[in-house]
N, C-alpha and C positions, 0 to 999 in steps of 0.2 A: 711169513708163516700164513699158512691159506685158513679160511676158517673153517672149514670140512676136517681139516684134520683133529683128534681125540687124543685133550690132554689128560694125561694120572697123576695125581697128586700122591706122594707115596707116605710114609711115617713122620721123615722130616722137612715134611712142607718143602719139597719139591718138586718142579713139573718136569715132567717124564712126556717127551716125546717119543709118536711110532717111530722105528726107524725110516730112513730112508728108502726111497724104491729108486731104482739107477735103471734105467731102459725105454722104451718105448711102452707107452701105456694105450692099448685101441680103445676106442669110446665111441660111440653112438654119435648124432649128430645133434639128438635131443640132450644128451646128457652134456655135450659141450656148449649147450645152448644155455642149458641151466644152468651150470658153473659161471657161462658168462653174467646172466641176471642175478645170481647170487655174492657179484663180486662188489667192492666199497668203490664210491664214486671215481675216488683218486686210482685207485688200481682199473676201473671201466677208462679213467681218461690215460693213462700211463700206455694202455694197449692201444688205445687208439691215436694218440701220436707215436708209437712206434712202429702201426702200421701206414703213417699216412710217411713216414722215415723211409721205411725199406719199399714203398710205393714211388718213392722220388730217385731213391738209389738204384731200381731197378729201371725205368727211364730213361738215366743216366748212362746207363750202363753202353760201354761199343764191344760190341761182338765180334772178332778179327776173322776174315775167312781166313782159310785154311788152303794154301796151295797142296794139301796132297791129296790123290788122286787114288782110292781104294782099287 
């Protein structure tokens, strides 16, 4: 649960999450910048070995040509 999101507490003392957003969301570049400073240490270091992951995976990666001929 991110901490930007707005919980409701309702009659019987439960939390009421917004729903869900399912798509592509555009953002600025400032606003992804703040989200990244406004995140908890473990979630800043959580993204940054999973970027230093897909940084080593793609490295890794062999590219096969392709014998055909457009």
């Amino acid at each position: 649960m991110s901490t930007n999101q707005e919980l409701k507490i309702n009659e019987n003392n439960k939390v009421e999450d917004k729903p869900a957003f399912y798509g592509f969301v555009f953002r600025s570049p400032e606003d992804k910048l703040l989200e990244d400073i406004n995140r908890s240490g473990l979630e800043k270091l959580q993204a940054f070995t999973r970027m230093l992951r897909r940084n080593a995976t793609l490295k890794r990666g062999i590219v096969a040509k392709s014998n055909n001929k457009l």
